[in-house]
Each structure stands twice: as structure tokens, then as C-alpha cells.
SEFI-692017 format. One line per 10 residues: number of its first residue (from 1); for each residue x, y negated, z negated of C-alpha. Coordinates in nm, 3 decimals, decimal comma. Each point is the difference from the previous one (the first is absolute). Layout:
BEGIN
NUM = X:Y:Z ~ ...
//
This chain:
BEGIN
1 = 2,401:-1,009:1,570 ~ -0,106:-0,299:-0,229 ~ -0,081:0,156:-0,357 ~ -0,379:-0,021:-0,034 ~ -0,148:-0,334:-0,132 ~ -0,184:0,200:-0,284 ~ -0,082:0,321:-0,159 ~ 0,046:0,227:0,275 ~ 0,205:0,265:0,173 ~ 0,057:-0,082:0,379
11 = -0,102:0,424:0,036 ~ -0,064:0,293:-0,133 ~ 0,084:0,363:0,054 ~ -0,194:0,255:-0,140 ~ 0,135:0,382:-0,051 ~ -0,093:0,290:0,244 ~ -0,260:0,171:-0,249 ~ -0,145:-0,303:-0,089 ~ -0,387:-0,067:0,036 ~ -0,181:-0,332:0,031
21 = -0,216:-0,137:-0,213 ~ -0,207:-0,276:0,170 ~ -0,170:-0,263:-0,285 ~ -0,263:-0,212:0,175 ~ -0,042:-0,371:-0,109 ~ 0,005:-0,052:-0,381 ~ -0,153:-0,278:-0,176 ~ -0,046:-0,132:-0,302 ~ -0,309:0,152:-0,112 ~ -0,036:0,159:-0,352
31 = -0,041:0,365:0,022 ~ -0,267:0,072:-0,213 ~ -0,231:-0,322:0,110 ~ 0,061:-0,083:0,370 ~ 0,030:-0,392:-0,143 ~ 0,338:-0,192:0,144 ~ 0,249:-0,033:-0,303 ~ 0,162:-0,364:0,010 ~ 0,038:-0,348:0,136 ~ 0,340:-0,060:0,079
41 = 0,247:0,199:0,283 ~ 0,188:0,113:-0,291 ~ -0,302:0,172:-0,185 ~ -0,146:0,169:0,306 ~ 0,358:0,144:0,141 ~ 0,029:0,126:-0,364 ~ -0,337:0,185:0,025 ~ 0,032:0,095:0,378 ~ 0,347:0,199:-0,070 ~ -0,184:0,123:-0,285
51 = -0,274:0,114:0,182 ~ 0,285:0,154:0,268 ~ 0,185:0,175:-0,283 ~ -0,313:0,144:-0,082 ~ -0,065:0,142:0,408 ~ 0,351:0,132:-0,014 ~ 0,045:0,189:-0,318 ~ -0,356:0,165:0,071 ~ 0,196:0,101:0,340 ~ 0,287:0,146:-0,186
61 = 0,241:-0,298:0,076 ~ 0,127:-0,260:-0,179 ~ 0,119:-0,391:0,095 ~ 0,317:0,134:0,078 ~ -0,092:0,224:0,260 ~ -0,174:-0,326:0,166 ~ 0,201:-0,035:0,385 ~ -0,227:-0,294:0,102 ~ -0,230:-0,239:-0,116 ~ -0,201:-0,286:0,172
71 = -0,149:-0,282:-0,157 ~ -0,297:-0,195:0,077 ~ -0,006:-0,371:-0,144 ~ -0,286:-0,255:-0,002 ~ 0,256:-0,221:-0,004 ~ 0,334:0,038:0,153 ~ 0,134:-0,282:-0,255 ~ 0,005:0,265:-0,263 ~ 0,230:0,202:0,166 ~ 0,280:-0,106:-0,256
81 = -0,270:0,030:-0,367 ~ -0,096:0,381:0,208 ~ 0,390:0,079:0,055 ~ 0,072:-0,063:-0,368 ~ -0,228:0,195:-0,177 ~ 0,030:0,302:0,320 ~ 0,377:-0,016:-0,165 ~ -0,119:0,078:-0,324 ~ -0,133:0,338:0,128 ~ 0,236:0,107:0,306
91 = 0,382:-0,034:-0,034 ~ 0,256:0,101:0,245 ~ 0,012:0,188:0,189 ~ -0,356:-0,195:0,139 ~ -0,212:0,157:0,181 ~ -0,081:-0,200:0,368 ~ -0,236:-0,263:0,019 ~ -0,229:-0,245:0,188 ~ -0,125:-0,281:-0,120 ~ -0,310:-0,168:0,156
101 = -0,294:-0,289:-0,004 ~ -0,302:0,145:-0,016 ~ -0,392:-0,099:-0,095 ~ -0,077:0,244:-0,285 ~ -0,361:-0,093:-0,074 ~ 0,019:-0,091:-0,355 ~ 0,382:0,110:-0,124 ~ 0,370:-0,115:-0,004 ~ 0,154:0,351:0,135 ~ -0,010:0,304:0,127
111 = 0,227:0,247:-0,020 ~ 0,088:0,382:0,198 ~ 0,251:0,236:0,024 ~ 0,127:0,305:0,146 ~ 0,224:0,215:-0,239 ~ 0,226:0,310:0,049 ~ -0,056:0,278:-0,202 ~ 0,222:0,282:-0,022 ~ -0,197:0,385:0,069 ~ 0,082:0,062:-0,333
121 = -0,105:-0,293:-0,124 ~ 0,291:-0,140:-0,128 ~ 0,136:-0,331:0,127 ~ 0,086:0,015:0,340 ~ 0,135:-0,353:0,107
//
């Protein structure tokens, strides 16, 4: 198969006493005020992956257990600004992704994830 066009793994197998961990749309709203954080694609992925860091450590995973991640962009242009600064937080092996166009009433992106996290806890991907 074609190696993937950006930061992503074509799939993903999880182990046999893994759990999921299902992270419903991020954005990038600050925590504490509810206000959106940022003007630009870059700022708001920043924030977003923030804010998902945030949903996973409080459900005993971290970024690396992420298996698969879909994105929601205002506009699909910023596909390439989105893939660098995603790159700054996931590295290889990536977890899988989509990528779509999507109206998101006010912000740049949108971000959720499912992640695998071991029984004990401990990584699991």
C-alpha cells in the first residue's frame, strides 16, 4: 500500500486486555472559562489536543495509547498548518485518522479520539 500522505498509521491493533477509551469532540475552549482560545488553525489545534490530553490522562491514558483520531476542519485548506502541529504531539507509530470539512459554528477544529488502555493501566498499544 502507498505510505500515508501524512501523520498517520494505515491501522491499528490494540492488545487482547485492552479497554477503549472513547474522547468525544474536543475544541479549543479554555478549561476554566468556556471562551475559544485563538485565531489561527495552529493556535486552536494546539489548545484542542490540549484540551484532549486533558480527557485522556483524567481516563488513565495517555497520547500514546491514542489508536484513532478524527479531525473536523472549518476549512479543509488547513489540512497541511493542522498536520504540522498534530506532528508535534503524535509521532510514529500514528494513531489512524480522518480528516474532514466540516461547519463548526464559530472554530477552526475539532478534534476526538478513541484510545487503548491496558486493564492495568499501563500502555496497551
Amino acid at each position: 500500500m502507498p505510505p500515508p500522505a501524512g501523520a498517520y498509521s494505515p491501522g491499528v491493533r490494540t492488545a487482547n486486555n485492552a479497554q477503549l477509551l472513547f474522547v468525544s469532540g474536543q475544541t479549543p475552549r479554555d478549561p476554566a472559562t468556556g471562551t475559544i482560545v485563538g485565531t489561527t488553525v495552529e493556535e486552536q489545534t494546539r489548545v484542542t489536543l490540549a484540551n484532549l490530553e486533558r480527557i485522556l490522562v483524567a481516563g488513565g491514558a495517555t497520547l500514546r495509547d491514542v489508536v484513532s483520531v478524527t479531525v473536523y476542519l472549518a476549512d479543509e485548506d488547513d489540512w497541511g498548518t493542522f498536520d504540522a502541529v498534530y506532528r508535534t504531539v503524535f509521532s510514529a507509530p500514528f494513531p489512524t485518522r480522518a480528516v474532514v470539512g466540516a461547519q463548526l459554528r464559530g472554530i477552526l477544529v475539532e478534534i476526538s479520539a478513541i484510545a487503548s488502555v491496558s486493564a492495568s493501566g499501563a500502555e496497551a498499544r
